[in-house]
C-alpha positions in Angstrom: 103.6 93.9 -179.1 104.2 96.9 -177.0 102.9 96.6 -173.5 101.9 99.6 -171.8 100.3 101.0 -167.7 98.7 104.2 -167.8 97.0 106.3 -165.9 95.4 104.5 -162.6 97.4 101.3 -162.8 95.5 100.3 -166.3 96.8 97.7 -168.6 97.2 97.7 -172.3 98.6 97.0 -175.5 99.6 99.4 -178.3 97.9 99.0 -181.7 99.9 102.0 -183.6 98.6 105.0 -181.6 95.5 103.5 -179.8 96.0 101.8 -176.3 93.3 98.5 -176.2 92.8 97.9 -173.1 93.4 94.5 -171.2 91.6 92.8 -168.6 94.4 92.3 -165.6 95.9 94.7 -163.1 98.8 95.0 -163.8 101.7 93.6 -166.6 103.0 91.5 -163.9 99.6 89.7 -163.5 100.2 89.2 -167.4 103.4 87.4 -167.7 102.1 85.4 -164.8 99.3 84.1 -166.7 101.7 83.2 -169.4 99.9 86.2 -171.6 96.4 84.7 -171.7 94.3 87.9 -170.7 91.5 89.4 -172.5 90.2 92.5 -173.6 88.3 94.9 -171.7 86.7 96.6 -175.0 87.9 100.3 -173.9 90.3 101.7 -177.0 91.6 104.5 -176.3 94.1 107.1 -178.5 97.6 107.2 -176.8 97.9 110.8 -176.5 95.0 110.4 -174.0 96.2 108.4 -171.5 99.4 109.2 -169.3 102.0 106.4 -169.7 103.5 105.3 -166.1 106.1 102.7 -165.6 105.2 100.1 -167.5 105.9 97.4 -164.7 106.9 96.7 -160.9 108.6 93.7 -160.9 108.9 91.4 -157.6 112.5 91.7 -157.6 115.0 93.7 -159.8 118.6 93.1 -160.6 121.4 94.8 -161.4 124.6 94.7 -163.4 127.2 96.5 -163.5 130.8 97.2 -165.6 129.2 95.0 -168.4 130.2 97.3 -171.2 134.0 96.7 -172.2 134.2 100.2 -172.8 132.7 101.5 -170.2 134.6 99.0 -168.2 137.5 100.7 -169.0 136.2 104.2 -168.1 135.8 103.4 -164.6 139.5 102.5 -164.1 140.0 106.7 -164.1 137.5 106.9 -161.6 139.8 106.0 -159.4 137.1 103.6 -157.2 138.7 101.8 -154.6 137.9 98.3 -155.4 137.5 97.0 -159.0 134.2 96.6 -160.7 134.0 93.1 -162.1 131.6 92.1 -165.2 128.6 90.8 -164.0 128.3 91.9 -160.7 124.8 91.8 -159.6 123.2 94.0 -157.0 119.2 94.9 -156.4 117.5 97.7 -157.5 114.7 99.3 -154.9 111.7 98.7 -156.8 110.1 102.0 -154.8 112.3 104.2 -156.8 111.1 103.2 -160.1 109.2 106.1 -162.1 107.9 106.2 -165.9 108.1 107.8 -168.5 107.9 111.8 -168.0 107.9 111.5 -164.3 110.5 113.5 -162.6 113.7 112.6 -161.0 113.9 114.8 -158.6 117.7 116.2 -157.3 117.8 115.5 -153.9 120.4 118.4 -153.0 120.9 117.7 -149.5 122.3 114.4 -150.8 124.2 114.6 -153.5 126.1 117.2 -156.1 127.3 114.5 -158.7 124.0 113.3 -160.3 124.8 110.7 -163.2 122.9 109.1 -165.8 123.3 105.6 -166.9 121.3 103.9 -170.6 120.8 100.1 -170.0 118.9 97.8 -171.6 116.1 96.1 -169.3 115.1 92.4 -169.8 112.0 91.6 -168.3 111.6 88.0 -167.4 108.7 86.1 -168.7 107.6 82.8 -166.4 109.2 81.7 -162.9 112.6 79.6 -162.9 115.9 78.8 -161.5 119.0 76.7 -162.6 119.1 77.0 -165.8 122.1 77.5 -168.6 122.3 80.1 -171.3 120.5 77.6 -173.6 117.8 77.3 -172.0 117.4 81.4 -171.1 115.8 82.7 -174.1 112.5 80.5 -172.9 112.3 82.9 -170.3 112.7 86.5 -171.5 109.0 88.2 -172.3 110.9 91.6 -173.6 112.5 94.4 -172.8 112.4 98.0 -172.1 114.5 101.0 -171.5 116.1 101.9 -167.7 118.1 105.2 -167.1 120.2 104.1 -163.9 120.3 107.2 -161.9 123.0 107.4 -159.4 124.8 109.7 -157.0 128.5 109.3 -158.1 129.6 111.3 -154.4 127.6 108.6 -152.5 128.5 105.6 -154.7 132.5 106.4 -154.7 132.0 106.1 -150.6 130.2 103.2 -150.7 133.2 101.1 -153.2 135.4 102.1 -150.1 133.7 98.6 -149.1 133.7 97.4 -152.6 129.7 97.5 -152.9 127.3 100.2 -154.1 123.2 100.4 -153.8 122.6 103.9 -152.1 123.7 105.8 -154.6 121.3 104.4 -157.0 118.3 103.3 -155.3 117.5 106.7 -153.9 113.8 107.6 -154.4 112.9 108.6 -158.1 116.1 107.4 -159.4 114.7 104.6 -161.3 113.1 105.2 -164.7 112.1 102.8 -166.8 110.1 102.5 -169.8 108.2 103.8 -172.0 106.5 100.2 -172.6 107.6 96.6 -172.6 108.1 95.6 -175.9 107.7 91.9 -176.1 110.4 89.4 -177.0 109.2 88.6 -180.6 109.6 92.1 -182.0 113.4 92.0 -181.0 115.2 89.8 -183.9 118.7 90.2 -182.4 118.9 92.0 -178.8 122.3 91.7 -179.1 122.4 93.8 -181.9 121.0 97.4 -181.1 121.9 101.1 -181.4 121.5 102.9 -177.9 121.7 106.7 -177.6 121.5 108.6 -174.6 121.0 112.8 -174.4 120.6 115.4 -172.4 119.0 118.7 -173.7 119.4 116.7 -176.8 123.2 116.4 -176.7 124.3 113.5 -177.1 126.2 112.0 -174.3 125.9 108.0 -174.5 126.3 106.3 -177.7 126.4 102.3 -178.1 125.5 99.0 -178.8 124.1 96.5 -177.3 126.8 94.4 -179.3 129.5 95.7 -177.1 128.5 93.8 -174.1 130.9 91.1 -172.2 128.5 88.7 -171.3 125.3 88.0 -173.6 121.9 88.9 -173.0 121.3 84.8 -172.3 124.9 84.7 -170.3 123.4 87.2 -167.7 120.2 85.9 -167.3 121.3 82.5 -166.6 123.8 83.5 -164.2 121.3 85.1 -162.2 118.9 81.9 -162.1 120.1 80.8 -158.9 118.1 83.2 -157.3 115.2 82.3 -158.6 112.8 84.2 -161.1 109.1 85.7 -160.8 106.8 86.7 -163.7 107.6 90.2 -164.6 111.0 90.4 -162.9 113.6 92.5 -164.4 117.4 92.1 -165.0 119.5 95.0 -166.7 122.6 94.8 -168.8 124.7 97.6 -167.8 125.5 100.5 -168.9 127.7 102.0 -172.4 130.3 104.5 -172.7 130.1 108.3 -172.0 128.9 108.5 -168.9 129.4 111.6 -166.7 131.8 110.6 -163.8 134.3 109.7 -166.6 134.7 113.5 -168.1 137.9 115.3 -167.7 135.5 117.9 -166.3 132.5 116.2 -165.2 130.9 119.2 -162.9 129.9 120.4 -167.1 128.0 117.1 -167.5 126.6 116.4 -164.3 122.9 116.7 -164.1 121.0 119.1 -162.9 117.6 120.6 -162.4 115.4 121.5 -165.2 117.6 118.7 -167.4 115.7 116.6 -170.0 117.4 113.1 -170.6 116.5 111.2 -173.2 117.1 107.6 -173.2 116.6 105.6 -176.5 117.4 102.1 -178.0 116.2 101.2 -180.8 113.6 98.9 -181.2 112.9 99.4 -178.3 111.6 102.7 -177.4 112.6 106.4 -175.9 111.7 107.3 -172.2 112.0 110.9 -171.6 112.2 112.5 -168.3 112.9 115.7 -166.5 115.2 116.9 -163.4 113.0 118.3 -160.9 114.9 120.6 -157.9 113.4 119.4 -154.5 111.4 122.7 -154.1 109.4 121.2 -156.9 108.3 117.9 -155.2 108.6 118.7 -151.6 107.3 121.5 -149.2 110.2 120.6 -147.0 113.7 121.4 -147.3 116.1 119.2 -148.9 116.9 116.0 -146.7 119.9 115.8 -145.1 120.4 112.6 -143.1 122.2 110.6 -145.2 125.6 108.9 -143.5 127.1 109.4 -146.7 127.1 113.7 -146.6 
């Protein structure tokens, strides 16, 4: 099942291209009653509705250097302090945006605007301590997450060895274009991911490659304690810009399209907006990091 928002905060489920409406507020009030929701009796064709980010969860986390590969790739970035697998760090659920919203280039900010494919598991039922046995009983599904991040800011910030500026800057959060639920994924371990911009292809992977398992991660970050709807990401593949032996030529900038695929899963598009697009005021400037 593919579980969608759209427009005004609605809820629904895909039934090939019509949206049937569902009777809660939002897909975190589903997962929190465990799926049993009715329908509203509003079916509606998907090219209709406008698709927004198919969730907000209570509390989102992070990993990072998860990817051997890509692992490897950010010894030449020369950071100051190593990026071990598994680090977790929170996402700022404000920045989140769906699918074709706009990321918007804060310029007063930033001139190194990178783009990251990862594979977002969205957790199913509250827990905590619990093994990588017992994990797969609490993933609902996943979706798609393109982790935006300012590669100037972030390399300041690993001069203390963490990083959450960079990437929870507003807009710099997509996710989507649905949550596919748990059931329609055989193997999670086992899919392609692609990521383009202006349909060259700049990311290509598998979720195969990863260090520590889908199960691995989402046991390891039990301890914290889960929520309905919360969401954990995976980490990132090869190919990434920061890693280029030129990467001002694969930076982003605005009036980019990036396409962000897995398979299985879905493809969230979305476009790099200048600032002049979003704001009547000039670019924001007061940022410690500048």
């Amino acid at each position: 099942m593919r579980l969608v928002t759209f427009d005004a905060g609605r809820v629904g489920r895909l039934e090939d291209d019509t949206v049937v409406e569902l009777a809660c507020s939002s897909t975190r009030e589903y997962f929190e009653r465990g799926g049993d929701v009715g329908e509203t009796g509003e079916r509606l064709p998907l090219a209709s509705v406008r698709l927004r980010a198919p969730i907000v969860p209570k509390k989102f986390f992070h990993t990072a250097g998860n990817f051997a590969v890509h692992h490897e790739e950010l010894q030449k970035v020369n950071w100051s302090h190593p990026v071990h697998k598994g680090i977790v760090f929170f996402q700022n659920v404000d920045a989140i945006i769906g699918p074709d919203d706009a990321v918007v280039y804060p310029e007063g900010l930033t001139r190194e605007l990178d783009y990251e494919l990862e594979l977002a598991v969205v957790i199913g039922r509250s827990g905590r301590w619990f093994g990588p046995d017992e994990a797969p009983g609490y993933i609902a599904g996943y979706t798609v997450f393109n982790d935006i991040t300012a590669r100037d800011i972030q390399r300041r910030e690993m001069q203390s060895g963490v990083f959450s500026f960079s990437k929870g800057i507003d807009t710099f959060c997509p996710i989507g274009p649905w949550i596919v639920t748990a059931d329609e994924i055989p193997d999670p371990q086992r899919l392609a991911m692609q990521l383009r911009v202006n349909g060259e292809v700049r990311q290509s992977g598998n979720t195969d490659q990863m260090v520590l398992t889908i199960p691995q991660l989402v046991a390891f970050h039990s301890p914290q304690g889960y929520s309905a709807g919360d969401i954990i990401t995976t980490g990132t593949i090869s190919g990434v810009a920061a890693v280029q032996p030129d990467p001002f030529a694969f930076y982003l900038k605005p009036g980019d399209v990036v396409e962000a695929e897995i398979e299985g899963v879905g493809l969230l598009r979305n476009r790099v907006a200048a600032w002049a697009e979003a704001h009547d005021t000039p670019p924001y400037t007061g940022s410690l990091y500048t």
